[in-house]
TIVO-455901 format. One record per residue (C-alpha): residue in one letter; chain; x, y, z. Coordinates in nm, 2 decimals. Layout:
# TIVO-455901
rest  kette  px  py  pz
A  A  X  Y  Z
...
This chain:
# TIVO-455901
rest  kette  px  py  pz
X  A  5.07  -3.03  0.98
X  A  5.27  -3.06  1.26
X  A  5.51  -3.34  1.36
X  A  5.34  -3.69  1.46
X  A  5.00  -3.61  1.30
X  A  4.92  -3.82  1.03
X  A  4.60  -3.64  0.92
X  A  4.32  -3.92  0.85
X  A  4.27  -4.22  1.03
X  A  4.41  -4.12  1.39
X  A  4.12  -4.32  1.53
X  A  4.24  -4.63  1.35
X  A  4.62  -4.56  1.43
X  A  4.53  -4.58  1.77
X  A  4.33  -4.90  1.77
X  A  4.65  -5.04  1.54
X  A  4.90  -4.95  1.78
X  A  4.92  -5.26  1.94
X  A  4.92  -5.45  1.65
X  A  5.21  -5.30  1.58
X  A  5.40  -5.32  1.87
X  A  5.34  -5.72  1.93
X  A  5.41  -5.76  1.56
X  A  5.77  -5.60  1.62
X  A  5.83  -5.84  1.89
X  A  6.09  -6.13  1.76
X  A  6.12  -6.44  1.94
X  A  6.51  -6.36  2.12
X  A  6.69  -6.03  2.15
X  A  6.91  -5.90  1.88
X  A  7.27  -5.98  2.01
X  A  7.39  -5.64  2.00
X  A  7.07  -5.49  2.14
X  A  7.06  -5.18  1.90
X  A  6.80  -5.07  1.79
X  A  6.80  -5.09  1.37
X  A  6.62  -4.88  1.08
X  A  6.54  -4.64  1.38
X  A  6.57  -4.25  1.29
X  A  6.76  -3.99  1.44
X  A  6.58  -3.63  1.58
X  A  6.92  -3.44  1.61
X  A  7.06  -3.31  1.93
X  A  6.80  -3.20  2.17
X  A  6.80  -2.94  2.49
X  A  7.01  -3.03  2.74
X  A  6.88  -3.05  3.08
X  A  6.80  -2.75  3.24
X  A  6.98  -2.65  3.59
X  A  6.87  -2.86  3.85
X  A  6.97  -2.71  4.22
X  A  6.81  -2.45  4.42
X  A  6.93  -2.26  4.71
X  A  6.78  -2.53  4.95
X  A  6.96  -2.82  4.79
X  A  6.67  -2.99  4.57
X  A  6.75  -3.08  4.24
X  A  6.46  -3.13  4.00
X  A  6.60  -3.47  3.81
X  A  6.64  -3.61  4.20
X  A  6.32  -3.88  4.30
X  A  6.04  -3.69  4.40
X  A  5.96  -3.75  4.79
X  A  5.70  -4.05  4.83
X  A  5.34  -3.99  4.73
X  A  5.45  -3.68  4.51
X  A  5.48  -3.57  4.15
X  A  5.58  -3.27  3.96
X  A  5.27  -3.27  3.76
X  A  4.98  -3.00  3.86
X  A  4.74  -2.83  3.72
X  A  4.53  -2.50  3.76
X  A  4.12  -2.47  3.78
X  A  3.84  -2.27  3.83
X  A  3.79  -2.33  4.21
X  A  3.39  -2.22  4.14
X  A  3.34  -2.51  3.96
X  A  3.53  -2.74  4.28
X  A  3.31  -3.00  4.34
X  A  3.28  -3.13  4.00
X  A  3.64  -3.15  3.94
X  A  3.67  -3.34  4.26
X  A  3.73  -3.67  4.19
X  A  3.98  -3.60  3.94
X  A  4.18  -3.33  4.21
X  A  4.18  -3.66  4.44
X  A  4.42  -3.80  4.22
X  A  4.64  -3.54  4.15
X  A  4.73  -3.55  4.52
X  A  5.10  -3.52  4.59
X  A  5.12  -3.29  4.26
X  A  5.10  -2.88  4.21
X  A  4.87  -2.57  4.17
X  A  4.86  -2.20  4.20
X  A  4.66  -1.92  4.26
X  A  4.69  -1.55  4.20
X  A  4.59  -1.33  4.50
X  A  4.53  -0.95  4.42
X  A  4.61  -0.70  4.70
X  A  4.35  -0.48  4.61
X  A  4.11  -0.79  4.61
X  A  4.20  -0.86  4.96
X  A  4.21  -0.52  5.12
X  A  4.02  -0.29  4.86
X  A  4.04  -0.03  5.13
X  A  4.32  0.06  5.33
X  A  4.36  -0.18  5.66
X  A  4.03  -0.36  5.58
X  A  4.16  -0.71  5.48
X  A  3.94  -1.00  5.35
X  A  4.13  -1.35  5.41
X  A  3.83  -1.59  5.37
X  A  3.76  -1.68  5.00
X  A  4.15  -1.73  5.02
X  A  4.16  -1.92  5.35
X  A  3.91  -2.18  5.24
X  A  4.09  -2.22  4.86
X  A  4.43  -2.29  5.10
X  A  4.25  -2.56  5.33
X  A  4.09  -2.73  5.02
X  A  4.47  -2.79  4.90
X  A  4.64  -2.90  5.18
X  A  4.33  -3.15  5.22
X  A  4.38  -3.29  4.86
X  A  4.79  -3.30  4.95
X  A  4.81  -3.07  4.64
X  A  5.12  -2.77  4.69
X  A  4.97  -2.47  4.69
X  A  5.17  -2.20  4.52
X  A  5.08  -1.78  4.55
X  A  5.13  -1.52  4.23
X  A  5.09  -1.18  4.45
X  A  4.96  -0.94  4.24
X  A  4.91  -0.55  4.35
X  A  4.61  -0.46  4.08
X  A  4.46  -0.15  4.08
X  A  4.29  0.01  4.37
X  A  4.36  0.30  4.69
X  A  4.73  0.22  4.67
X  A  4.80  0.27  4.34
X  A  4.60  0.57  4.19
X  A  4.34  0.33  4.02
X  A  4.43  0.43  3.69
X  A  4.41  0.07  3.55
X  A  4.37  0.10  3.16
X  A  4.30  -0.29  3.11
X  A  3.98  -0.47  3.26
X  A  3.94  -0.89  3.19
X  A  3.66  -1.12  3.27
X  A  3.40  -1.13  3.47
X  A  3.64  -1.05  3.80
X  A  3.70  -0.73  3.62
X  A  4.09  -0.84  3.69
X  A  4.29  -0.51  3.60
X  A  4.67  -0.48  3.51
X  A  4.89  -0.39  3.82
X  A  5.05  -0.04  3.87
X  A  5.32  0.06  4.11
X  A  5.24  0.12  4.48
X  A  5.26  0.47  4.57
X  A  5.30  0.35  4.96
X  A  5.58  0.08  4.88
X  A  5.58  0.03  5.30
X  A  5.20  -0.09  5.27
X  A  5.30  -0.35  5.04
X  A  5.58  -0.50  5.16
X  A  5.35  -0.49  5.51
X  A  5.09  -0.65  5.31
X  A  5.34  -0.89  5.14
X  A  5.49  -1.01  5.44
X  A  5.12  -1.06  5.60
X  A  5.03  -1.27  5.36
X  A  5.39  -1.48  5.35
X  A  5.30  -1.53  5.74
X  A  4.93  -1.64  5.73
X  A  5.00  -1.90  5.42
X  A  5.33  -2.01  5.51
X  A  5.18  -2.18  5.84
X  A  4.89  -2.33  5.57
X  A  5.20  -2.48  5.40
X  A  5.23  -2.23  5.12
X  A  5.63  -2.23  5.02
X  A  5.67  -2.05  4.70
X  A  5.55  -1.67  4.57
X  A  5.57  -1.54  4.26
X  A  5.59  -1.15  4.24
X  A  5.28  -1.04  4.00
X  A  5.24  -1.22  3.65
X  A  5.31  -1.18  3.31
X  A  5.44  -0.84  3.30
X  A  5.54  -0.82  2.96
X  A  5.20  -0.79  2.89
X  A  5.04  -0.45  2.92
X  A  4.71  -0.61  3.05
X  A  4.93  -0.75  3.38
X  A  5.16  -0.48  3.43
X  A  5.12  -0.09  3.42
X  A  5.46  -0.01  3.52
X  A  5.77  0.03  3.39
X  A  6.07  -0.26  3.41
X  A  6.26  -0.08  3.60
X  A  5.98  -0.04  3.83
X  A  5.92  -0.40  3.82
X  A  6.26  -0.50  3.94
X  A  6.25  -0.25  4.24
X  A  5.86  -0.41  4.34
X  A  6.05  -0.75  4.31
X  A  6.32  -0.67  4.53
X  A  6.11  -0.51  4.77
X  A  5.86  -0.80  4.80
X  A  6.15  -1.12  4.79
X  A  6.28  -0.93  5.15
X  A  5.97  -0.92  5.28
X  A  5.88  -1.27  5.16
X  A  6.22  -1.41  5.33
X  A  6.15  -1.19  5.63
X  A  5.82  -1.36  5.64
X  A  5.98  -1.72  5.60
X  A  6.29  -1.79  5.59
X  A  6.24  -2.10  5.41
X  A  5.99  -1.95  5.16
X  A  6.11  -1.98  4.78
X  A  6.08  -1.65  4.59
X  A  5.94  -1.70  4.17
X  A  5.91  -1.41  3.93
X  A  5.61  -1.35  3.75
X  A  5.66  -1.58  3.48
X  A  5.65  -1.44  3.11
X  A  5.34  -1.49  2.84
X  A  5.43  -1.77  2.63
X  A  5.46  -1.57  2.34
X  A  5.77  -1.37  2.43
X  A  6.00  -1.66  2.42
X  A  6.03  -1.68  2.04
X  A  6.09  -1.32  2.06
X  A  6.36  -1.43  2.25
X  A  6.48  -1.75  2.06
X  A  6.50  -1.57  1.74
X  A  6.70  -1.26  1.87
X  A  6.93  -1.49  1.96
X  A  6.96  -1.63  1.67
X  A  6.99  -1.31  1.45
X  A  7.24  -1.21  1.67
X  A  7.47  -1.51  1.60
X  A  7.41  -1.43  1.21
X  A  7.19  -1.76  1.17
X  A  6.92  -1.58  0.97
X  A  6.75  -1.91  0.81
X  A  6.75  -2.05  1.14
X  A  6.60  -1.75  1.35
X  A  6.32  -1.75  1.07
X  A  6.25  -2.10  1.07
X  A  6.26  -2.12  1.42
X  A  5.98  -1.82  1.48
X  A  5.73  -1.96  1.20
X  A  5.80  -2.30  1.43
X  A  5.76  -2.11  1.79
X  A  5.44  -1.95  1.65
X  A  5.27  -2.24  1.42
X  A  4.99  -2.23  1.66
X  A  4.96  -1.84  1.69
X  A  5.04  -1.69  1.34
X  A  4.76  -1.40  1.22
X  A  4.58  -1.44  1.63
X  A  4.74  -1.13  1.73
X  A  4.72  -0.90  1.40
X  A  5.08  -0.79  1.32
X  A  5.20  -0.91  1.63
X  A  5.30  -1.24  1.55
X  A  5.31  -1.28  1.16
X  A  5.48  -1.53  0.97
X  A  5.78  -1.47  0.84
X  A  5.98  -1.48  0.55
X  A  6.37  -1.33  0.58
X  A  6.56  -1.16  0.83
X  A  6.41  -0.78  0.78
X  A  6.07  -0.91  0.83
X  A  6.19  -1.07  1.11
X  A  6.38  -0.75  1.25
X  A  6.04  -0.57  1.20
X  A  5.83  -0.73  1.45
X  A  6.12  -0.78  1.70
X  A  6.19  -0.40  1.65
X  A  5.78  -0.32  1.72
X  A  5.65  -0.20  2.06
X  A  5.57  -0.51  2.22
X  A  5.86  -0.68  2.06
X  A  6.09  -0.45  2.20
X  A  5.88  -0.49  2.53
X  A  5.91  -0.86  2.57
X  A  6.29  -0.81  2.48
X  A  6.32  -0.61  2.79
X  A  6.13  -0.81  3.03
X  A  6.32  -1.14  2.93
X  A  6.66  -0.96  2.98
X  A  6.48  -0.83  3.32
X  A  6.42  -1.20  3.45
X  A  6.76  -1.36  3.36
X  A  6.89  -1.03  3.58
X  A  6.67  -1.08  3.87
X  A  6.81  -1.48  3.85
X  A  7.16  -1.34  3.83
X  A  7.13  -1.14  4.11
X  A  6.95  -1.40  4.34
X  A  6.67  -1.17  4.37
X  A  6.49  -1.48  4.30
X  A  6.50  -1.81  4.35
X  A  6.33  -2.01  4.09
X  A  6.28  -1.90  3.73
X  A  5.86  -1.93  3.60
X  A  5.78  -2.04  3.27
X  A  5.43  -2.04  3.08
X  A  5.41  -2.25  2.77
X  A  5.11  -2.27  2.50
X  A  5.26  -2.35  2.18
X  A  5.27  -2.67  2.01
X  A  5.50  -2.99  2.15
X  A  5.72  -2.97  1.86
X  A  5.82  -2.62  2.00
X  A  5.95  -2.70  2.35
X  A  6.30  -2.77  2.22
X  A  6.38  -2.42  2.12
X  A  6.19  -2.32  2.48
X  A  6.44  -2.53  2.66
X  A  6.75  -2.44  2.43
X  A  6.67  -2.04  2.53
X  A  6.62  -2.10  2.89
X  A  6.96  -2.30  2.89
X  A  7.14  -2.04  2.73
X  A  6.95  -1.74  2.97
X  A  6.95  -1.93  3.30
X  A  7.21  -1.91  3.53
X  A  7.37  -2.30  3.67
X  A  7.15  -2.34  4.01
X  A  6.84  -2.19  3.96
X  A  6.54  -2.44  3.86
X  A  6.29  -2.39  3.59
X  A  5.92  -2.44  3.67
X  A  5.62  -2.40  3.46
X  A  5.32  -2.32  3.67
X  A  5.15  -2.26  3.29
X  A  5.16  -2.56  3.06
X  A  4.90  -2.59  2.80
X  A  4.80  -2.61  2.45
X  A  4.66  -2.31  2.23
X  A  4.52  -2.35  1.89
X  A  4.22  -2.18  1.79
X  A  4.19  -2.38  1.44
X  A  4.25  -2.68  1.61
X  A  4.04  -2.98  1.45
X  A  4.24  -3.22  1.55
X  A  4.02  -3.48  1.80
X  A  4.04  -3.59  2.10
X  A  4.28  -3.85  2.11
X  A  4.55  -3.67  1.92
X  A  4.52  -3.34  2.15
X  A  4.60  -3.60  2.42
X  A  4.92  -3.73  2.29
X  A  5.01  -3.37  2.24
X  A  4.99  -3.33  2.60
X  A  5.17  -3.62  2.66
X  A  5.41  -3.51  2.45
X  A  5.43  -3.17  2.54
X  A  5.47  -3.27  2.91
X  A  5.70  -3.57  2.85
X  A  5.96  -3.32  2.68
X  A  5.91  -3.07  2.96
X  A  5.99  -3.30  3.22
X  A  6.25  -3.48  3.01
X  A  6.43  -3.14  2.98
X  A  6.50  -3.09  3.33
X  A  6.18  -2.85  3.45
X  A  6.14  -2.90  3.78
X  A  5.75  -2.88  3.80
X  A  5.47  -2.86  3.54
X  A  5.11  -2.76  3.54
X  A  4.83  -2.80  3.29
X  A  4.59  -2.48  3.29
X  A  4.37  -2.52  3.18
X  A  4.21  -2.88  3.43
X  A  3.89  -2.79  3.19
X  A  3.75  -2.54  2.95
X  A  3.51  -2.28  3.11
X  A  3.24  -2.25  2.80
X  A  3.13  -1.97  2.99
X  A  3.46  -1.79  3.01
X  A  3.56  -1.51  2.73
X  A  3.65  -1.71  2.46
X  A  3.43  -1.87  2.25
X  A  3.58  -2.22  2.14
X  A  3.80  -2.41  2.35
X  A  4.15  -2.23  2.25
X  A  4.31  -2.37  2.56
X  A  4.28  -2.76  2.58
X  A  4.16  -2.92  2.88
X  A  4.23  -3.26  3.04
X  A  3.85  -3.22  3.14
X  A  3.52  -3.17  2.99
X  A  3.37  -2.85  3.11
X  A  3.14  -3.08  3.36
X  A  3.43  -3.28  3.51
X  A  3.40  -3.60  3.31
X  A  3.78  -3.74  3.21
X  A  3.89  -3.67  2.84
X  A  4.17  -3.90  2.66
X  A  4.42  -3.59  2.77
X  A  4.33  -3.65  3.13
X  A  4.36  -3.99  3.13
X  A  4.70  -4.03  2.99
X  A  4.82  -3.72  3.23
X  A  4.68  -3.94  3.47
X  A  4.93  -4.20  3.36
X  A  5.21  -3.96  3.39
X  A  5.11  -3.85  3.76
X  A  5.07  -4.25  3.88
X  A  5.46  -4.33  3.70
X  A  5.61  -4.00  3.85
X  A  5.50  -4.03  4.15
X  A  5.82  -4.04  4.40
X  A  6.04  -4.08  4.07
X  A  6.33  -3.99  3.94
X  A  6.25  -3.79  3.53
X  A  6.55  -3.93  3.27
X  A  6.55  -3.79  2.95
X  A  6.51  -4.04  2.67
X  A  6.67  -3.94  2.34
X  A  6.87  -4.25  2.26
X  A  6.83  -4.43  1.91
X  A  6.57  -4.17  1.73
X  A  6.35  -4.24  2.06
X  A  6.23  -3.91  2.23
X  A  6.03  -3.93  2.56
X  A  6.08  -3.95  2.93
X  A  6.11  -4.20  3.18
X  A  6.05  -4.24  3.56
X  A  6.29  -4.46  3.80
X  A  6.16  -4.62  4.08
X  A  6.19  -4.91  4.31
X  A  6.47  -5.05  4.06
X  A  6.21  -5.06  3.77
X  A  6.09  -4.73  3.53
X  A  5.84  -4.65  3.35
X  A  5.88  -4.44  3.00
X  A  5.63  -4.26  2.75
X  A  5.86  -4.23  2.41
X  A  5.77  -4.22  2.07
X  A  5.99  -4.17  1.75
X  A  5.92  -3.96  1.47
X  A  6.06  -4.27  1.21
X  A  5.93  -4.63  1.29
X  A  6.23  -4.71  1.54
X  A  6.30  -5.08  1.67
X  A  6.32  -5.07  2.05
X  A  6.52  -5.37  2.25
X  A  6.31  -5.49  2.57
X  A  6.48  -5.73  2.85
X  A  6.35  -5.97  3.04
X  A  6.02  -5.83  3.20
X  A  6.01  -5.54  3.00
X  A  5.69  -5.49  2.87
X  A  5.49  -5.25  2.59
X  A  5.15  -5.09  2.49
X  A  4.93  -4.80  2.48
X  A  4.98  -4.54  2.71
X  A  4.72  -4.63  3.00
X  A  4.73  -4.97  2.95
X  A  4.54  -5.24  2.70
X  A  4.70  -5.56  2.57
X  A  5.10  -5.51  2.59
X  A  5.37  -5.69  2.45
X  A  5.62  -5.85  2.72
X  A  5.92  -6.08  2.66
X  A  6.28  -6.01  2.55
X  A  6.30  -5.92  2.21
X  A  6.24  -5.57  2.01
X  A  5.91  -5.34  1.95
X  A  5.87  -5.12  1.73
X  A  5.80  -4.79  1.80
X  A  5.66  -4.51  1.60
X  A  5.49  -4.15  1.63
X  A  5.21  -4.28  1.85
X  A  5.32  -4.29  2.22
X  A  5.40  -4.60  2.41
X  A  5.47  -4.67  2.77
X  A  5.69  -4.90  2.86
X  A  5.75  -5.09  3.18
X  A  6.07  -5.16  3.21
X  A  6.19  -5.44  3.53
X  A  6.51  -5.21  3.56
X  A  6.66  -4.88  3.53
X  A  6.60  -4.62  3.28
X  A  7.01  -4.65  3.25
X  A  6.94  -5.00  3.18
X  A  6.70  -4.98  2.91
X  A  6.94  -4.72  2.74
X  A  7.23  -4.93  2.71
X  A  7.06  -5.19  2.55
X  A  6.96  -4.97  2.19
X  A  7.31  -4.92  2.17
């Protein structure tokens, strides 16, 4: 069981919650204002880089009206997600656009389907970003080994006419740059055979190629690599680790990467038990694969060939430390970290409703917290109708649009963040992340031990999303349920007093 799950009774935890809190609340503050009997989580992920070639630094305030939430949808199923996209305005999306989907024969380009999906963002005030994607088609040899879903989306394969697609490239830059379209991502997920045909030497030269023609395009255009499968980062995580001789800790930290994952991919991602099992599966095909293709992104950072480094994240909330510790360590200073693929995957999952939504609370909360510059959900809902059977991939959504706990309390985030400034929260066993603005902040924390929190004057706390709050100076106690807190000053302000 994962960390902050108590098993039985989440339903009543919840209801108790603000019990709790208003029977932690003393009548004057503690003199010292620290926090006591409160925990301690160990030292977390530093902040990850925050400036990018333009100046923007990811822990600045957001501009007014925006966020760094997102999240990604079917766009066939629009109008019933609607309501819900109306609020997310100000926040993040993408899309993938397939070359050979747009001109499946040579010169005869198709814009529309794209055009309208363009228009639709910039009328909800939702960013827009582009994953450009050659597939497989007249330009390629159409030798695609791989087909997915009922698009029939293949894997990409080199361009044999590499003048074509940088024309195509810098077509595209053109036409969606003026539809206020600012960042593309060169094809996606290339560790994976079923994106990617070629080689990685193959992929760096197509990413070269297309990051000129995108700049030629627009100069002020930001250039994103593909962005890695989730599950090559604790390849990654626990090379590292067996290369600084901390055996017990690579192994512990792969079963912990994986919790979600072991025995879904056959002998890809087993559990276990000692260093040579370990070596084993990092030594296999596809561990040797996504070895390369993580070295292959750090370079193309290093060398500026990109701009911003892509992250997708499925694992369990518990797991985005040793994410954030790896990309720290693999990151060069100045280039931002976004995740244009947050989610959760667990195909055992019976967990309900209401804990799957402070997973995502947490799960985002850390993200933000540890210096990611944007996040987005995928999925907004679960497609029953899609290829897996199940819901593997948690949505904020039920498949016909109606809001789920998840969505609500994302919600929550979206509203605080908006125009903020993220501050990591990690003070007195508390872990969490809060959102300055207009003098005040708001916070989402949560503490793995049953920690006593010091509120000021005006401070308030409750459930996440509202329902009956505590508010005057004294101390709360806060445990592994989440709690927002509204606090009358800064996050800074808040901190010093649990000291």
């Amino acid at each position: 069981m994962r960390p902050g799950h108590s098993g039985a009774g989440t339903r009543g935890r919840r209801l108790a919650v603000t019990a709790l809190l208003l029977a932690g609340l003393t009548a004057t503050s503690c003199s010292s204002g620290a926090p006591t009997g409160s925990g301690t989580t160990g030292r977390s992920a530093q902040p990850l880089p925050t400036t990018t070639e333009g100046g923007t630094a990811s822990l600045t305030g957001q501009p007014a009206g925006s966020t760094p939430l997102g999240a990604k949808w079917d766009w066939g199923r629009y109008d019933a997600f609607l309501p819900y996209l109306q609020r997310l305005s100000g926040g993040h999306t993408y899309y993938e656009v397939v070359w050979c989907d747009i001109e499946p024969s040579q010169g005869q380009r198709d814009w529309s389907a794209l055009d309208r999906l363009a228009r639709r963002s910039q009328a909800l005030r939702i960013s827009l970003s582009l994953k450009l994607r050659v597939g497989s088609c007249w330009n390629t040899g159409g030798g695609a080994q791989y087909t997915r879903g009922s698009k029939n989306k293949t894997e990409s394969e080199m361009p044999k006419d590499l003048g074509a697609y940088r024309s195509w490239v810098e077509a595209t830059v053109t036409r969606y740059s003026a539809l206020g379209v600012k960042e593309f991502a060169v094809e996606n997920e290339v560790n994976s055979k079923s994106f990617w045909g070629g080689t990685p030497q193959q992929y760096t030269q197509l990413v070269d190629i297309a990051s000129q023609a995108i700049r030629a395009a627009d100069p002020g255009a930001t250039v994103v690599d593909g962005g890695l499968s989730s599950t090559t980062y604790g390849y990654g995580i626990a090379d590292d680790l067996l290369r600084a001789g901390r055996d017990s800790d690579a192994v512990k930290a792969w079963n912990t990467y994986y919790a979600q994952r072991i025995g879904t991919r056959g002998d890809q991602l087993p559990a276990v038990q000692d260093r040579a099992g370990l070596e084993a599966v990092l030594q296999s095909d596809q561990g040797r694969r996504n070895l390369d293709y993580l070295s292959v992104v750090t370079k193309l950072a290093q060398q500026k060939t990109v701009a911003v480094r892509q992250v997708h994240f499925y694992e369990a909330w518990d797991a985005v430390d040793l994410l954030l510790t790896y990309l720290r360590a693999h990151t060069p200073a100045g280039t931002p970290v976004e995740a244009w693929e947050v989610g959760s995957f667990d195909k055992s999952s019976a967990q309900d409703d209401a804990v799957r939504a402070e997973d995502v609370l947490r799960t985002t909360s850390l993200m933000l917290a540890g210096g990611v510059r944007v996040v987005i959900w995928l999925p907004l809902a679960f497609d029953p109708g899609g290829r897996n059977s199940g819901e593997p991939r948690y949505g904020l959504l039920n498949p016909d649009g109606t809001v789920r706990a998840a969505g609500r309390l994302f919600q929550t985030m979206v509203d605080a963040s908006r125009g903020a400034k993220p501050v990591a929260v990690t003070s007195g066993g508390l872990r969490g992340v809060s959102f300055d603005r207009d003098g005040g902040a708001k916070a989402f924390v949560w503490a793995p031990t049953q920690t006593r929190v010091t509120l000021g004057p005006g401070d308030s706390a409750g459930p996440v999303g509202g329902g009956s709050a505590s508010s005057a100076p004294g101390q709360v106690v806060v445990g592994s349920t989440p709690v927002e807190l509204s606090l009358r000053g800064s996050t800074a302000d808040f901190l010093g007093r649990q000291k």
